[in-house]
VMD Tcl script that builds the backbone (N, CA, C; Angstrom):
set m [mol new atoms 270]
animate dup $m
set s [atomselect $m all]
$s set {name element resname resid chain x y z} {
  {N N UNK 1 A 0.816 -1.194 0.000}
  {CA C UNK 1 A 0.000 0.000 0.000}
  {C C UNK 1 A 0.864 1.264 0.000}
  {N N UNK 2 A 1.943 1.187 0.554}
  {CA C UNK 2 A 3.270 2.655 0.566}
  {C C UNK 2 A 3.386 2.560 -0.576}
  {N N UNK 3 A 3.667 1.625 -1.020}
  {CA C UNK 3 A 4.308 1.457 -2.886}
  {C C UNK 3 A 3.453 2.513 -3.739}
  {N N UNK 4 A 1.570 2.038 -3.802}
  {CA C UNK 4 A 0.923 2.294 -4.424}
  {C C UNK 4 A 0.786 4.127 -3.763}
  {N N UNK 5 A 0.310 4.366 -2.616}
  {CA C UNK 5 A 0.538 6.047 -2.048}
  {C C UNK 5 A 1.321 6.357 -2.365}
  {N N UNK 6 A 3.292 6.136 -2.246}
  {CA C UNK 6 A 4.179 6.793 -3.177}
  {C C UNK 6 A 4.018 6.921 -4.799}
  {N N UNK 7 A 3.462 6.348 -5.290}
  {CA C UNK 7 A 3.240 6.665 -6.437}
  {C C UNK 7 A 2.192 7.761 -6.641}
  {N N UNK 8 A 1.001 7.368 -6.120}
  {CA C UNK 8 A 0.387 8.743 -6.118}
  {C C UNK 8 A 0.771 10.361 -5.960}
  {N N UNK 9 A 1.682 10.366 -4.737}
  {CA C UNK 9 A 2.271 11.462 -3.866}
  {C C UNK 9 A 2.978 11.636 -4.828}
  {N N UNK 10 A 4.014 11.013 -5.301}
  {CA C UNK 10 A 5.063 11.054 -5.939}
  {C C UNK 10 A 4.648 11.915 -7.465}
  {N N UNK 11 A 4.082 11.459 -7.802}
  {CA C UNK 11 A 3.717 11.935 -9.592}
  {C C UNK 11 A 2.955 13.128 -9.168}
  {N N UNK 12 A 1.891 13.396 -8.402}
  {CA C UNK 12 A 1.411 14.763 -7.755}
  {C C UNK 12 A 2.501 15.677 -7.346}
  {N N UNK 13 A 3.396 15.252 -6.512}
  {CA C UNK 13 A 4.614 16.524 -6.422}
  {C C UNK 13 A 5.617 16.825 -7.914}
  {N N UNK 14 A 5.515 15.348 -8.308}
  {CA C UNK 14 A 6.675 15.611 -9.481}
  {C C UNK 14 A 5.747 16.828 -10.458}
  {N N UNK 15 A 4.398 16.607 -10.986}
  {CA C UNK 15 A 3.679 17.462 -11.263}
  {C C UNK 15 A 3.997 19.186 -11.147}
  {N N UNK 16 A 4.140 19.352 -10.010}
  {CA C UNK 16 A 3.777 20.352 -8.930}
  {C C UNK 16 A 5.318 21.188 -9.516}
  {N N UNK 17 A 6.674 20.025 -9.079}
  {CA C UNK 17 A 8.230 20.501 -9.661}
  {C C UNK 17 A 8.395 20.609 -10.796}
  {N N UNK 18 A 7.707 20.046 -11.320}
  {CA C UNK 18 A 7.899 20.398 -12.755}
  {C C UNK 18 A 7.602 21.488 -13.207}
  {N N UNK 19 A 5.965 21.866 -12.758}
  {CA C UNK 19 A 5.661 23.674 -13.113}
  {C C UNK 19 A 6.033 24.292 -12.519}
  {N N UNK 20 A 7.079 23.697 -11.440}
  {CA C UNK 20 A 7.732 25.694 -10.569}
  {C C UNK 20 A 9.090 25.325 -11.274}
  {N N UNK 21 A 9.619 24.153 -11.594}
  {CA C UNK 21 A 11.193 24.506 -12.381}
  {C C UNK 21 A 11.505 23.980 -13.446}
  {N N UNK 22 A 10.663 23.107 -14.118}
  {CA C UNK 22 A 10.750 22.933 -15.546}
  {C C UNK 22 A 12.056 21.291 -15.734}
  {N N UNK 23 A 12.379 21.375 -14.551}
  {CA C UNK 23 A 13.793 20.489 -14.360}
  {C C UNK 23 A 13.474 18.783 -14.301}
  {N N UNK 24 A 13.778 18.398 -14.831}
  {CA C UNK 24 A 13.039 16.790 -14.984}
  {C C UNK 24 A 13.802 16.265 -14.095}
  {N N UNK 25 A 15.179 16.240 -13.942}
  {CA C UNK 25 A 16.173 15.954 -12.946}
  {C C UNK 25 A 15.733 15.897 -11.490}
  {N N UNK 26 A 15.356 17.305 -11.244}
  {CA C UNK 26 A 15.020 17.462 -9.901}
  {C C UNK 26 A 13.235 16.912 -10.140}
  {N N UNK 27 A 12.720 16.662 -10.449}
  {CA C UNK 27 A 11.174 15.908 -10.608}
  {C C UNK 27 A 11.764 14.758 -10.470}
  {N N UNK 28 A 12.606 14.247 -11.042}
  {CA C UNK 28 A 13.144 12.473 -10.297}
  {C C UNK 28 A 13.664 12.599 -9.704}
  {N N UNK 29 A 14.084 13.118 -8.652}
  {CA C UNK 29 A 14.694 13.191 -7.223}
  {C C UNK 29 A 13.676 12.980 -6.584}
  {N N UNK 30 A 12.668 14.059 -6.833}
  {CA C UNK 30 A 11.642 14.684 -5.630}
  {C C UNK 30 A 10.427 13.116 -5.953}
  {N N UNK 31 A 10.037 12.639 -7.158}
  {CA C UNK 31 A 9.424 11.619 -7.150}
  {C C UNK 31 A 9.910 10.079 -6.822}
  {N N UNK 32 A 11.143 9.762 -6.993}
  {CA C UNK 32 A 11.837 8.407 -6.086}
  {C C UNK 32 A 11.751 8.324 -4.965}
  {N N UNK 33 A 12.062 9.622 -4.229}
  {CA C UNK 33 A 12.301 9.998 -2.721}
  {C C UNK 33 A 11.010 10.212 -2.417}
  {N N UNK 34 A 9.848 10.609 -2.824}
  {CA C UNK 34 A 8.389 10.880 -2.427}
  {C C UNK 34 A 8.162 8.963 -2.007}
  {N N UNK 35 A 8.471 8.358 -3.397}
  {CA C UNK 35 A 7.797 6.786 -3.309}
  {C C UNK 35 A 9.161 5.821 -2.172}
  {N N UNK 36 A 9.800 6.369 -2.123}
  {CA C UNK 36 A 11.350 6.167 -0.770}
  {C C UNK 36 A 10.318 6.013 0.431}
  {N N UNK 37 A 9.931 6.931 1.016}
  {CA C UNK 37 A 9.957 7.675 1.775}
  {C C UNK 37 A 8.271 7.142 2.378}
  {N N UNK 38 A 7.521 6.909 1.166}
  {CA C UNK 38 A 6.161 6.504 1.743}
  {C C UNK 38 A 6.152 5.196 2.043}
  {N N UNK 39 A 7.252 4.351 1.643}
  {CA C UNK 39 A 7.514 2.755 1.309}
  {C C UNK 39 A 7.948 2.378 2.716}
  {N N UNK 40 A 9.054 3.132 3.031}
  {CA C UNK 40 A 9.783 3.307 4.833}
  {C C UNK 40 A 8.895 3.829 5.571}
  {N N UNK 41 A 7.926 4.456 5.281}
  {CA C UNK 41 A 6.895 4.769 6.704}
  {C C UNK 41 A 5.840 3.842 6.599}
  {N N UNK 42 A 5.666 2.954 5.360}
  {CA C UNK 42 A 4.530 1.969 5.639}
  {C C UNK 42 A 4.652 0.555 6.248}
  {N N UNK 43 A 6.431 0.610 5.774}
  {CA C UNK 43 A 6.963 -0.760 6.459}
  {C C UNK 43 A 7.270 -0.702 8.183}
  {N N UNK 44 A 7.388 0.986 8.413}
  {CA C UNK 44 A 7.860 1.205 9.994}
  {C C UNK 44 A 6.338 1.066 10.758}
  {N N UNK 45 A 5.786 1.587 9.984}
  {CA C UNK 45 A 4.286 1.533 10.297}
  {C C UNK 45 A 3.326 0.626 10.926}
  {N N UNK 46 A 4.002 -0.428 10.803}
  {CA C UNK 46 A 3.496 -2.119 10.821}
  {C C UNK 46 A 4.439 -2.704 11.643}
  {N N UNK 47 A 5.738 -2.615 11.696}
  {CA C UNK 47 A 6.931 -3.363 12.101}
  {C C UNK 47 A 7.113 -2.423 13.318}
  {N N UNK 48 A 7.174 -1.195 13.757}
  {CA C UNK 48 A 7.368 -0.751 15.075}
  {C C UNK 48 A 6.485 -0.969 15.964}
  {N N UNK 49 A 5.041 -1.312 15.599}
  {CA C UNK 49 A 4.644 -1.630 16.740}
  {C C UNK 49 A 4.329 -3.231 17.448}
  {N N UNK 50 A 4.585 -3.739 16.342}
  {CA C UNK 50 A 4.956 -5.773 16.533}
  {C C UNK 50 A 5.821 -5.658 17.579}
  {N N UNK 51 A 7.330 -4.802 17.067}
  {CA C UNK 51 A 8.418 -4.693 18.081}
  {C C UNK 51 A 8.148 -4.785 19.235}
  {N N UNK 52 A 7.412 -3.433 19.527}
  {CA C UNK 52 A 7.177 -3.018 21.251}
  {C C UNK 52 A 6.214 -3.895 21.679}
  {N N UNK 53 A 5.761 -4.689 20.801}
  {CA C UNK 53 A 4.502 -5.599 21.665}
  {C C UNK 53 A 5.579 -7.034 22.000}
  {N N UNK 54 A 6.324 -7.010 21.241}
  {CA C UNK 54 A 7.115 -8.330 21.240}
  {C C UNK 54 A 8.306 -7.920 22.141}
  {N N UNK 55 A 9.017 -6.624 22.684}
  {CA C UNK 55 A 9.561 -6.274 23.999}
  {C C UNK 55 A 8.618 -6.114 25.190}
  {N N UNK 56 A 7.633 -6.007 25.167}
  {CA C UNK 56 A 6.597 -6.202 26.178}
  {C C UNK 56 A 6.350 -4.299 26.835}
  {N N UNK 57 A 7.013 -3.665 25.053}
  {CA C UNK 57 A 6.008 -2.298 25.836}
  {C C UNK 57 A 4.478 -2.235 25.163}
  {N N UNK 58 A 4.032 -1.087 25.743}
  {CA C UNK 58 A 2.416 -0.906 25.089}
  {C C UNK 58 A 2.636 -0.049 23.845}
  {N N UNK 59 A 2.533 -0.253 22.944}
  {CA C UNK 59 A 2.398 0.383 21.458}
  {C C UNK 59 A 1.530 1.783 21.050}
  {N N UNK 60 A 0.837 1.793 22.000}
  {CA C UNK 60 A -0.483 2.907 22.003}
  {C C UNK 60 A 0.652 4.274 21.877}
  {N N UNK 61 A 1.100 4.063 23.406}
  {CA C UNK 61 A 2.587 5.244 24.384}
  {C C UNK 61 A 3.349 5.161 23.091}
  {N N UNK 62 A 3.815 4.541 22.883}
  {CA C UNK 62 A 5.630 4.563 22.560}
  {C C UNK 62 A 5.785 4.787 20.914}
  {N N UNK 63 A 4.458 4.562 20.131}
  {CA C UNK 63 A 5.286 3.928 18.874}
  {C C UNK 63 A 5.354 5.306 17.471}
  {N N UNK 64 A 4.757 6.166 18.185}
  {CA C UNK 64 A 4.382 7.155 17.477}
  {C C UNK 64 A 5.811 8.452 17.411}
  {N N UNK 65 A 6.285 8.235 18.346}
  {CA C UNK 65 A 7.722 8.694 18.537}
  {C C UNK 65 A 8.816 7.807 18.165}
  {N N UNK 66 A 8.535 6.855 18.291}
  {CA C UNK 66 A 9.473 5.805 17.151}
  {C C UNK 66 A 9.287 5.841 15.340}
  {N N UNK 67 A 8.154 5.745 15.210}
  {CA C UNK 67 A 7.504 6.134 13.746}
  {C C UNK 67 A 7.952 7.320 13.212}
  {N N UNK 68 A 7.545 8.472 14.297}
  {CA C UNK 68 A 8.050 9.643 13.543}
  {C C UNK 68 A 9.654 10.262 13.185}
  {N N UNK 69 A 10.368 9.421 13.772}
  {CA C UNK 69 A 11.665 9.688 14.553}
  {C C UNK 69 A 12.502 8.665 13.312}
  {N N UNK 70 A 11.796 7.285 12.972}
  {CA C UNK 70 A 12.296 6.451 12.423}
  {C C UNK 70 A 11.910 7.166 10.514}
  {N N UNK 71 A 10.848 7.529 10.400}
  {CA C UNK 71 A 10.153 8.078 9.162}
  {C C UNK 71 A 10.737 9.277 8.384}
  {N N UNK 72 A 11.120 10.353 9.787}
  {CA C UNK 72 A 12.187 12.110 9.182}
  {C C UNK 72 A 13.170 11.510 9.015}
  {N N UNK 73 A 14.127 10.794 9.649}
  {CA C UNK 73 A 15.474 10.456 9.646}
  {C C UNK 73 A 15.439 9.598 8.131}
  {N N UNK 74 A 15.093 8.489 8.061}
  {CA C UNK 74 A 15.341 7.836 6.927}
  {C C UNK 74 A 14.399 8.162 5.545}
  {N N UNK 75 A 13.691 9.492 5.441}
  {CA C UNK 75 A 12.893 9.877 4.582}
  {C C UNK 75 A 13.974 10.790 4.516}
  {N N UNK 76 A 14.972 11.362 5.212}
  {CA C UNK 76 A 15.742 12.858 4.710}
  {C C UNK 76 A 17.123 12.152 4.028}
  {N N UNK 77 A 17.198 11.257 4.720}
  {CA C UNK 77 A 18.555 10.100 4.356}
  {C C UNK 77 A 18.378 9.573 2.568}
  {N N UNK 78 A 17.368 8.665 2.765}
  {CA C UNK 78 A 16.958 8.507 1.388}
  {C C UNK 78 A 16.779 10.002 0.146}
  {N N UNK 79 A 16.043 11.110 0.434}
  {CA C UNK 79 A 16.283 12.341 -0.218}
  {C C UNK 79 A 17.896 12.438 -0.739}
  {N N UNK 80 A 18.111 12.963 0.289}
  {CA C UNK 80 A 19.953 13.377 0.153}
  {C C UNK 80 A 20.687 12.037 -0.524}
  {N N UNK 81 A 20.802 10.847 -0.246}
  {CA C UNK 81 A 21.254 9.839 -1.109}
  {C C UNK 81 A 20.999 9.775 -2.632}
  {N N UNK 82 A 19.278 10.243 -3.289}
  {CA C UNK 82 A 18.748 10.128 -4.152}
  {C C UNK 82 A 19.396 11.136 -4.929}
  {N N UNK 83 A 19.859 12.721 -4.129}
  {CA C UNK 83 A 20.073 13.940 -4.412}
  {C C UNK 83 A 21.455 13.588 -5.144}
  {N N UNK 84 A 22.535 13.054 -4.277}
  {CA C UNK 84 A 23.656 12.641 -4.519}
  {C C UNK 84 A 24.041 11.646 -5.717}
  {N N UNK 85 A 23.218 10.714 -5.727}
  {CA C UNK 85 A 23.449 9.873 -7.098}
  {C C UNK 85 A 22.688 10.649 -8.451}
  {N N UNK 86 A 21.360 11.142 -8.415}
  {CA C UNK 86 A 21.073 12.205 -9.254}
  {C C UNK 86 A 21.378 12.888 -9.729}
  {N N UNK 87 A 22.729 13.748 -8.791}
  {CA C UNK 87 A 23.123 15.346 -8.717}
  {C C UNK 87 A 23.811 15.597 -10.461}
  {N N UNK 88 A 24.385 14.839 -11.117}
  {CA C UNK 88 A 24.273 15.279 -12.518}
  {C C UNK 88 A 23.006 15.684 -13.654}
  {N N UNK 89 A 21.820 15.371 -12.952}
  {CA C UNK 89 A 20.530 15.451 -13.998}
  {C C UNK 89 A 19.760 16.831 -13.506}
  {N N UNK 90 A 20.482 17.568 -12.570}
  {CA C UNK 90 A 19.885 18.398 -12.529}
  {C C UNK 90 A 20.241 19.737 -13.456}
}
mol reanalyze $m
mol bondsrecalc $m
mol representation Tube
mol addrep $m
């Protein structure tokens, strides 16, 4: 289901970069890293709170600060990686 929402998100922003910069380069940055990024919060999404039930915390408390914490970090990671192997197409 991240797969299929990054794609959505993804082609809607690439959309969006495309009419403020015309740059196809940076539209495949911003659309890999859109479908990156929704793929890692759908898999953390599911898998952080198995975790804490399977360490024996309560998931309700804890997992939403793990999610969000686990989701910026490796959604900005993936960006900047994407940015870096890209960085000639822009």
């Amino acid at each position: 289901m991240g797969f299929w929402n990054g794609i959505a998100v993804g082609l809607t922003t690439m959309l969006g970069v495309y009419i403020w910069s015309r740059s196809l380069g940076l539209c495949m940055i911003i659309g890999i890293s859109m479908v990156s990024s929704m793929i890692i919060a759908s898999v953390s999404g599911a898998a952080i709170p198995l975790i804490l039930v399977k360490t024996g915390q309560d998931p309700a408390t804890s997992s939403s600060i793990f999610l969000t914490t686990v989701t910026d970090v490796m959604g900005f990671l993936s960006f900047l990686g994407i940015a870096t192997l890209l960085m000639s197409y822009i």
